[in-house]
C-alpha positions in Angstrom: 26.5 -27.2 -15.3 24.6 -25.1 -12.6 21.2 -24.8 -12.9 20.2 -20.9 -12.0 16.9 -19.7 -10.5 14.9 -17.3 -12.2 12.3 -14.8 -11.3 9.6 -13.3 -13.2 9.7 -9.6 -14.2 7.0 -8.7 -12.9 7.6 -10.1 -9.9 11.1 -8.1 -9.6 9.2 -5.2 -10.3 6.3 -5.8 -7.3 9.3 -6.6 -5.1 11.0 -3.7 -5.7 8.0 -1.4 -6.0 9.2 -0.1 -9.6 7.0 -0.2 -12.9 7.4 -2.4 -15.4 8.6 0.6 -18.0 11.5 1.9 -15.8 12.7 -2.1 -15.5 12.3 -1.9 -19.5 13.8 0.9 -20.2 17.2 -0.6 -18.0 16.6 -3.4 -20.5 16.6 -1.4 -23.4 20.1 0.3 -22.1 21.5 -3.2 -21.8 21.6 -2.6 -18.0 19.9 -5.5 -16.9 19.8 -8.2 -18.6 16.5 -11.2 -18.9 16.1 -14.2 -20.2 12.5 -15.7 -21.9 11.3 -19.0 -21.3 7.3 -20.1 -22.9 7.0 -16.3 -23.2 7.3 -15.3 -19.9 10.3 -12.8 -19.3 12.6 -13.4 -16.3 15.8 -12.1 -14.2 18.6 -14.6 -13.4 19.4 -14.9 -9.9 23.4 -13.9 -11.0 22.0 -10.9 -12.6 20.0 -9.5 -9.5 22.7 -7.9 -7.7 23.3 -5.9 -10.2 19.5 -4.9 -11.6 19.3 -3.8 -7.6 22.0 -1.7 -8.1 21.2 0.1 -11.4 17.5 0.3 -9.4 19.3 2.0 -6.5 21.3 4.3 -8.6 18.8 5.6 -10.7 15.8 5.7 -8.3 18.0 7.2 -5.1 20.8 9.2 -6.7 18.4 10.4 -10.0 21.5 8.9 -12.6 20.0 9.0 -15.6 20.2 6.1 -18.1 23.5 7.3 -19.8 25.0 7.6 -16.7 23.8 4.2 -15.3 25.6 2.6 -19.0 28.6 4.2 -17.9 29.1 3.6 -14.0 27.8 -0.4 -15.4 31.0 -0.5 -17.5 33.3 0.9 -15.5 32.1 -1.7 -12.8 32.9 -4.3 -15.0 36.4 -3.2 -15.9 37.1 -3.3 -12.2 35.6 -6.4 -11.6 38.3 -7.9 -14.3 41.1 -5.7 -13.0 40.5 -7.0 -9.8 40.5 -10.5 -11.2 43.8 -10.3 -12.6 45.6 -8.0 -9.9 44.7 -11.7 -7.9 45.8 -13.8 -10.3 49.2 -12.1 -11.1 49.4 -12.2 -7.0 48.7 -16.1 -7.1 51.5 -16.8 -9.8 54.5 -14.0 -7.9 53.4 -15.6 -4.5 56.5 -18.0 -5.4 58.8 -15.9 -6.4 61.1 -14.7 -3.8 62.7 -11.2 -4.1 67.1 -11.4 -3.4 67.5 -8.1 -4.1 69.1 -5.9 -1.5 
């Protein structure tokens, strides 16, 4: 198993010159998601791409929260989409079209 860095909130939040209430309130939407460890809350590494983005999103283009929720899903259905447009290329990469 891979062990994952993790940053402190408030560190994320210096970083990227936000306040800690706009980070919770992406939180609270289920947009970013933290982990605790001995009551300090942190971001996951594999999570940070995507807090930047919602960050970007909201802070540059003015998307409210709602529409943050829904851009975040429909990221993640392309995401599996995409997964499984490569794997259905990987298993037909065999097969071999006589038709003429």
């Amino acid at each position: 198993m891979e062990k994952s860095t993790l940053i402190l909130v408030k560190t994320f939040c210096e970083n990227c010159s936000i306040s800690f209430e706009l980070f919770r309130r992406l939180t609270d939407y289920g947009l970013i998601e933290t982990v605790i460890v001995a009551e300090e809350e942190y971001v996951d590494e594999t999570n940070l791409a995507k807090a930047e983005q919602m960050l970007r999103l909201h802070t540059h283009l003015q998307i409210n929260f709602e529409g943050l929720d829904v851009i975040s899903s429909l990221l993640e259905k392309i995401e599996v989409l995409e997964e499984e447009i490569k794997m259905l290329k990987r298993k037909n990469t065999g097969i071999i079209d006589h038709q003429t």
